[in-house]
Structure formats: C-alpha cells, structure tokens
BAMAR-378551 format. One line per field, with one value per atom (N, C-alpha, C): residue in one letter; atom name; y, z, x. Coordinates in pm, 1 decimal. Layout:
aa: a	... .
at: CA	... .
c2: Y	... .
c3: Z	... .
c1: X	... .
This chain:
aa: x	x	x	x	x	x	x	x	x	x	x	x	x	x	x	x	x	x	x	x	x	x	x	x	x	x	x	x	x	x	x	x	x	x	x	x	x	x	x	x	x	x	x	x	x	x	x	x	x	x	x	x	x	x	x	x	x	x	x	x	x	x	x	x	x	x	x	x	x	x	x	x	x	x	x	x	x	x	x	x	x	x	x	x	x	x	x	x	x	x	x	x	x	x	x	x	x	x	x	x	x	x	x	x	x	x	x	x	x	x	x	x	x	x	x	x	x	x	x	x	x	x	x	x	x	x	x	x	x	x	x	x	x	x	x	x	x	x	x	x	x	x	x	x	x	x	x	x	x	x	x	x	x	x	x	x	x	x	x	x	x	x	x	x	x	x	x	x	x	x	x	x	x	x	x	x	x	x	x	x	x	x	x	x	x	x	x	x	x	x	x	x	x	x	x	x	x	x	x	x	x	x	x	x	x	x	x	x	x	x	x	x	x	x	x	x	x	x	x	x	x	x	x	x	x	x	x	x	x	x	x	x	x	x	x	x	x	x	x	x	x	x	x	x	x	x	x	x	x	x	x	x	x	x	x	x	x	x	x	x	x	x	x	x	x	x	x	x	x	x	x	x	x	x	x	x	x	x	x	x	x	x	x	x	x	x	x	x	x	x	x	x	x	x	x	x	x	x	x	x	x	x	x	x	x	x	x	x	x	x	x	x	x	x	x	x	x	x	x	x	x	x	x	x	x	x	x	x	x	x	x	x	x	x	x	x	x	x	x	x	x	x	x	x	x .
at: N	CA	C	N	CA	C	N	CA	C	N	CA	C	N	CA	C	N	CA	C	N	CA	C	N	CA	C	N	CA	C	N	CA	C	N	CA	C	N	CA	C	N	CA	C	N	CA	C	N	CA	C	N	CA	C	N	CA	C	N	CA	C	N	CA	C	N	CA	C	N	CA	C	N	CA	C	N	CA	C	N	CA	C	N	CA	C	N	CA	C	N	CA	C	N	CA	C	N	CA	C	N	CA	C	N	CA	C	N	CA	C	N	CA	C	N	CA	C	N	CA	C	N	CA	C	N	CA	C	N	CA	C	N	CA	C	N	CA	C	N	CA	C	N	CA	C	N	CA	C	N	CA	C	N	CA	C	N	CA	C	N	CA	C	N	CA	C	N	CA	C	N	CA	C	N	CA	C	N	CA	C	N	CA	C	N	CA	C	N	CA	C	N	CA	C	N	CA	C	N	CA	C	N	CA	C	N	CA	C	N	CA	C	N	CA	C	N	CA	C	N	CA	C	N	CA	C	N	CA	C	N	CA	C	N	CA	C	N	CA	C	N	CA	C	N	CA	C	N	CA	C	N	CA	C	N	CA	C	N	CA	C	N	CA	C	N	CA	C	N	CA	C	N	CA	C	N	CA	C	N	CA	C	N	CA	C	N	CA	C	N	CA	C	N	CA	C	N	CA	C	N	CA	C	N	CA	C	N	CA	C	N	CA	C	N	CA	C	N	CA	C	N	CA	C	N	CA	C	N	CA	C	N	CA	C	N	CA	C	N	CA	C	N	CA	C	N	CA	C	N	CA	C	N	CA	C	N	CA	C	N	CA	C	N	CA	C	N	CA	C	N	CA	C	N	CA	C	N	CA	C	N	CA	C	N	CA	C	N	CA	C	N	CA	C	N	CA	C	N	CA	C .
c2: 1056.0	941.7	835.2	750.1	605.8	593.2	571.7	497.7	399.7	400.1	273.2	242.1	162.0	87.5	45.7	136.8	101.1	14.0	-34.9	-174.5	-168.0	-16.8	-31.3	-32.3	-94.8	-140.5	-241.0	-203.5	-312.0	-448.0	-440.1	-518.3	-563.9	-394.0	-383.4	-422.3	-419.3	-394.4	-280.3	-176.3	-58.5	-26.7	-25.3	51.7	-70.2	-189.9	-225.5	-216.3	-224.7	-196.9	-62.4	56.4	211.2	234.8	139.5	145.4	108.5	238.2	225.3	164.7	104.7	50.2	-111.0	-138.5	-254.6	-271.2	-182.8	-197.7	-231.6	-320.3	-289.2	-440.4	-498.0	-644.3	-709.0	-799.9	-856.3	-886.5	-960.3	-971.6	-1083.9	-1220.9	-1298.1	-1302.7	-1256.9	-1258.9	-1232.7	-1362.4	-1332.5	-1186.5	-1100.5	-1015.7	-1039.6	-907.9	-966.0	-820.5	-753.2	-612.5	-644.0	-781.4	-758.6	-727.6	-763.0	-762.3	-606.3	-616.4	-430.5	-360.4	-438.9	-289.6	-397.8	-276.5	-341.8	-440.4	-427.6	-497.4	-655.9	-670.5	-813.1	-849.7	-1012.5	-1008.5	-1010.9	-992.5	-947.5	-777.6	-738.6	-586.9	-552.8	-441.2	-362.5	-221.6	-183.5	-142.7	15.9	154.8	289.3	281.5	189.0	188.8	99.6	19.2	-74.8	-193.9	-250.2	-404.0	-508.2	-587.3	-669.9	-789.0	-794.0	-974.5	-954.9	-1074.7	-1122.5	-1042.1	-992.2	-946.8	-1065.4	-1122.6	-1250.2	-1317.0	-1320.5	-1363.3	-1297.9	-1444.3	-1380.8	-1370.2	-1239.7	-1211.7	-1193.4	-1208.4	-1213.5	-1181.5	-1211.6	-1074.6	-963.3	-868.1	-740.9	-792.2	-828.9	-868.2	-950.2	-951.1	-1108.6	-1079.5	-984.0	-1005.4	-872.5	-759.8	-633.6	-645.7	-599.9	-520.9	-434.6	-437.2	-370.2	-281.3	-232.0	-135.6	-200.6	-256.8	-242.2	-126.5	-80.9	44.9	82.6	-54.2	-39.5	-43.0	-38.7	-12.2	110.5	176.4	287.8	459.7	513.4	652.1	719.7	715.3	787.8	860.2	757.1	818.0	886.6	918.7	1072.5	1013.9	1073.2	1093.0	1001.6	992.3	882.6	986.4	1039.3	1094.5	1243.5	1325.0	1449.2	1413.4	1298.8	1263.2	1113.2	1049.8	896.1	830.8	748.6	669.5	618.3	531.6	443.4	565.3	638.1	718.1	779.0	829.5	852.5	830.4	661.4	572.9	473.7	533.1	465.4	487.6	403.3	417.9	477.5	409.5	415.7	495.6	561.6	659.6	586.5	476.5	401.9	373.9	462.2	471.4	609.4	577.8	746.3	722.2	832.9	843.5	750.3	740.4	590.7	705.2	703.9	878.5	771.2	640.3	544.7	561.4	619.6	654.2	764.0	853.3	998.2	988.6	1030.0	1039.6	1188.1	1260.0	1383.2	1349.3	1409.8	1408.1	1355.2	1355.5	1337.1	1209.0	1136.7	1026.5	934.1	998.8	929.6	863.6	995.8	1000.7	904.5	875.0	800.1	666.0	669.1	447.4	468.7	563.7	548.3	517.9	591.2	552.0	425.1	385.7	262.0	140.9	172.6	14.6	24.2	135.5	155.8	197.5	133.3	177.5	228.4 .
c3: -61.9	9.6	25.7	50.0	65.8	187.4	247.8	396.5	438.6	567.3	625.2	740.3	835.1	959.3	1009.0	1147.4	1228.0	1333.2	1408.4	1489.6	1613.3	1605.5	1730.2	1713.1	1538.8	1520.5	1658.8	1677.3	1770.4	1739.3	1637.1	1517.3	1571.5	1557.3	1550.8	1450.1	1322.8	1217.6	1100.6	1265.2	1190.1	1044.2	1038.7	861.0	790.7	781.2	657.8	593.9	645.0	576.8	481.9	585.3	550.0	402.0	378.8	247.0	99.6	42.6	-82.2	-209.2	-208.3	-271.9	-209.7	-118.5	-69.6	-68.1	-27.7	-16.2	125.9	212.2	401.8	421.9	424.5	484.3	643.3	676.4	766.9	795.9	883.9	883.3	876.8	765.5	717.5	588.2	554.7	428.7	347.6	175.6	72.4	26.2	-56.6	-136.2	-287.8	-366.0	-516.9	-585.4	-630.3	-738.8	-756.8	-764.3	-823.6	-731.6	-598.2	-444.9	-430.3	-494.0	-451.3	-592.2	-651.1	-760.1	-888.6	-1032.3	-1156.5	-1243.4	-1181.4	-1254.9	-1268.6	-1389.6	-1456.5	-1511.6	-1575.9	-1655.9	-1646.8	-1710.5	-1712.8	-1692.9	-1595.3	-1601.3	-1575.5	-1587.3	-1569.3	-1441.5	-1333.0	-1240.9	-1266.1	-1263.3	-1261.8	-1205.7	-1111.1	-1090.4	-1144.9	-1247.3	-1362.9	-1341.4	-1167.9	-1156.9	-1268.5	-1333.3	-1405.3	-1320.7	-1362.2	-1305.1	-1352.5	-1279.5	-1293.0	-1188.3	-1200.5	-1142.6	-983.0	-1055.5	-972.4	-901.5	-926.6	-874.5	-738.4	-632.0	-477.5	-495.0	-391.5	-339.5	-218.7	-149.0	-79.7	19.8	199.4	294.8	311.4	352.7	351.4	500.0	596.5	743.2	788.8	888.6	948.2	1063.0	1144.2	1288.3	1291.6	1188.4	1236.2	1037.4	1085.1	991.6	852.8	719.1	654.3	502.3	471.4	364.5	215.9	117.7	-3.8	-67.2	-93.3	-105.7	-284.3	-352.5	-526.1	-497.5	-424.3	-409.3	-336.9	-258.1	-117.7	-262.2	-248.3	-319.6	-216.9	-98.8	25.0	25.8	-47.0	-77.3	-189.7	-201.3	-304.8	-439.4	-507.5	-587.2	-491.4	-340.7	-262.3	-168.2	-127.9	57.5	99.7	109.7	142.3	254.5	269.2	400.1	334.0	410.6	431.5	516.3	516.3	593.4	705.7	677.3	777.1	865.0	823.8	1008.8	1048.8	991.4	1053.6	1183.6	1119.5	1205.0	1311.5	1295.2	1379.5	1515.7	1604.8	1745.0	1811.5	1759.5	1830.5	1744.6	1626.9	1533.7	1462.1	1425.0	1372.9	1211.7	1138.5	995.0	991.5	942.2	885.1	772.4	736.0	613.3	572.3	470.1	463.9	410.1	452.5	383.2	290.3	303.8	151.7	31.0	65.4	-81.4	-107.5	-212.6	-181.0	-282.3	-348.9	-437.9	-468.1	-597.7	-535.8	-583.6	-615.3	-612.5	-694.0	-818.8	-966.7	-952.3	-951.5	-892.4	-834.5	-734.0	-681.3	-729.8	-764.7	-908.1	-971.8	-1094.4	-1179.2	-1132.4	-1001.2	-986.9	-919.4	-881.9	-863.1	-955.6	-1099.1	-1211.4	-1266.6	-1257.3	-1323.0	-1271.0	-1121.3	-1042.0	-1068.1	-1103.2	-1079.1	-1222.7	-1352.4	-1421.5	-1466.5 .
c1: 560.5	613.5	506.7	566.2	470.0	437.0	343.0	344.3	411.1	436.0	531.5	423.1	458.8	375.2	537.7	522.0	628.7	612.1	781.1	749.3	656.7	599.4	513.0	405.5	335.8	201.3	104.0	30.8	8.5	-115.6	-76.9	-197.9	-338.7	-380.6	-511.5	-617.1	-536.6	-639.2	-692.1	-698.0	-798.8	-786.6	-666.5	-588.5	-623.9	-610.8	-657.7	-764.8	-885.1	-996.0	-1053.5	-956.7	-935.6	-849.3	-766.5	-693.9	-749.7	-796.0	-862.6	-771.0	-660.5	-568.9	-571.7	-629.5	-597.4	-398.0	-332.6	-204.9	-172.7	-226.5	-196.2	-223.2	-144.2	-192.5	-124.8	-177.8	-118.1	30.3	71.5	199.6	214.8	327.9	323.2	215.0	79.9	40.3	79.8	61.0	159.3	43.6	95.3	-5.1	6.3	-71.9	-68.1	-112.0	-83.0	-87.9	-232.0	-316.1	-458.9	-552.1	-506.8	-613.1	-634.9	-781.5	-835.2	-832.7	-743.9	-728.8	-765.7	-756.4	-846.5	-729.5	-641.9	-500.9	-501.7	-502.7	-476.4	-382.5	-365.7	-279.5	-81.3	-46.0	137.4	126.5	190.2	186.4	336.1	369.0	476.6	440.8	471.1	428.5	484.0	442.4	457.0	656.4	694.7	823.2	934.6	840.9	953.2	968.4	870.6	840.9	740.8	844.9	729.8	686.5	586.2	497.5	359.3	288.0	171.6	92.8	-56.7	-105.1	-134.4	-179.0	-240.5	-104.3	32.8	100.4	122.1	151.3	168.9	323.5	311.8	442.9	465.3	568.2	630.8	595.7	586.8	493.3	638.4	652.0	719.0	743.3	658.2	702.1	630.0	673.0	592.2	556.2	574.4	498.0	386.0	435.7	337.2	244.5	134.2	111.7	199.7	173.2	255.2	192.4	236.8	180.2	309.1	238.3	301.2	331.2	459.5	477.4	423.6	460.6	383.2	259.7	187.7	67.2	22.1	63.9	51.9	65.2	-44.3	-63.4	-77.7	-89.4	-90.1	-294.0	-353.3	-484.8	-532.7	-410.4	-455.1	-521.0	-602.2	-692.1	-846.5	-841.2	-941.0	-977.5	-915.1	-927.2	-807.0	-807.9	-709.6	-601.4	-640.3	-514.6	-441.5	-362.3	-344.6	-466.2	-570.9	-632.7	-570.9	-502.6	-439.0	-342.8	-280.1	-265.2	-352.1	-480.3	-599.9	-627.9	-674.6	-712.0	-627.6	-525.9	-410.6	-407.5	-446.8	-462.1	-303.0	-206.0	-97.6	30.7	-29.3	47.4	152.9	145.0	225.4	249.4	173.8	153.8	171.8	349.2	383.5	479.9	514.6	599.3	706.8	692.3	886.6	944.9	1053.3	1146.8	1256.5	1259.9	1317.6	1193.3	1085.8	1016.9	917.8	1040.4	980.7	903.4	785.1	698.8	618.4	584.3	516.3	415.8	286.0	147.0	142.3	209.9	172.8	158.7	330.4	386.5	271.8	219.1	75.4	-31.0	-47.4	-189.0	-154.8	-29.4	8.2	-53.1	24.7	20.6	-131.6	-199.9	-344.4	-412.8	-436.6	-459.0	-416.7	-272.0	-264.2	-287.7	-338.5	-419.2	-519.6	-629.9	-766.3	-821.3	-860.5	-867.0	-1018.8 .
C-alpha cells in the first residue's frame, strides 16, 4: 500500500524531509515525478501514467500535507518501515487501502525513479 496523510495532519513538516522519494509535499504545492528522484525526460510511470518528468502537477490537497501516491514505495528498498509514520507526531501517515501494492510492486517504481 501507499501511504496516505490524514485530515488530522497538523502540518508539522516532520515527514517531508524523512521521504527518500521526495513523494510528501505541502498542501497547495504543484509537484513533478523529477523532484528527488533520477527521472527525466517523457516517461511512462510503473502504473501507465504518461508525462513529462519536469512537468508540474497538480497539488493532491490544499490545506494538509500530502504523499504522491506514483511516487510513495512505502520506503522499501530505503528503510524497513515507512518514514513518515515514524516520525509522525500525531499518527497521521498510514496506509491508503485505495492502493494496495506488494513488495515487488514497490521495489519496481523504487527502481524506476532512482536509477
């Protein structure tokens, strides 16, 4: 599964810096498949999204904190846990059960951001 950030983030911060994918941004920031990771160019994403690396997209929310889910490996091939509920003061970075993924799954889009 992917991480989520629920509405009772209290936008601290802590988790973004903790995310070795750079997948966790603010709330209202546009993001971009290239921020953090080795991805350039026109790509096609492990789940069948095409675009531009460098192209901004969209913020996911606007008042809390949020995790890009084409980006979110839950750590794995980085750290034995998720970071960001680690470090979550108020337990607000847990599972999205809209995206089930298994290890491999993980691995895959870890590898194909980080080359």
């Amino acid at each position: 599964m992917a991480i989520m950030i629920t509405e009772e983030c209290i936008n601290c911060g802590a988790c973004e810096p903790e995310c070795p994918n750079n997948a966790i941004y603010e709330g209202g920031d546009e993001w971009r498949f290239s921020d953090g990771t080795s991805l350039t160019g026109t790509l096609t994403t492990p789940s069948g999204k095409s675009t531009e690396a460098d192209a901004a997209q969209e913020p996911e929310e606007m008042d809390v904190y949020y995790i890009v889910t084409d980006k979110c490996t839950e750590c794995v091939g980085f750290h034995d846990e998720p970071q960001c509920a680690a470090v979550c003061p108020v337990d607000c970075c847990v599972d999205d059960p809209d995206y089930k993924e298994t290890e491999e799954e993980l691995t895959v889009k870890k590898d194909f951001m980080h080359l």
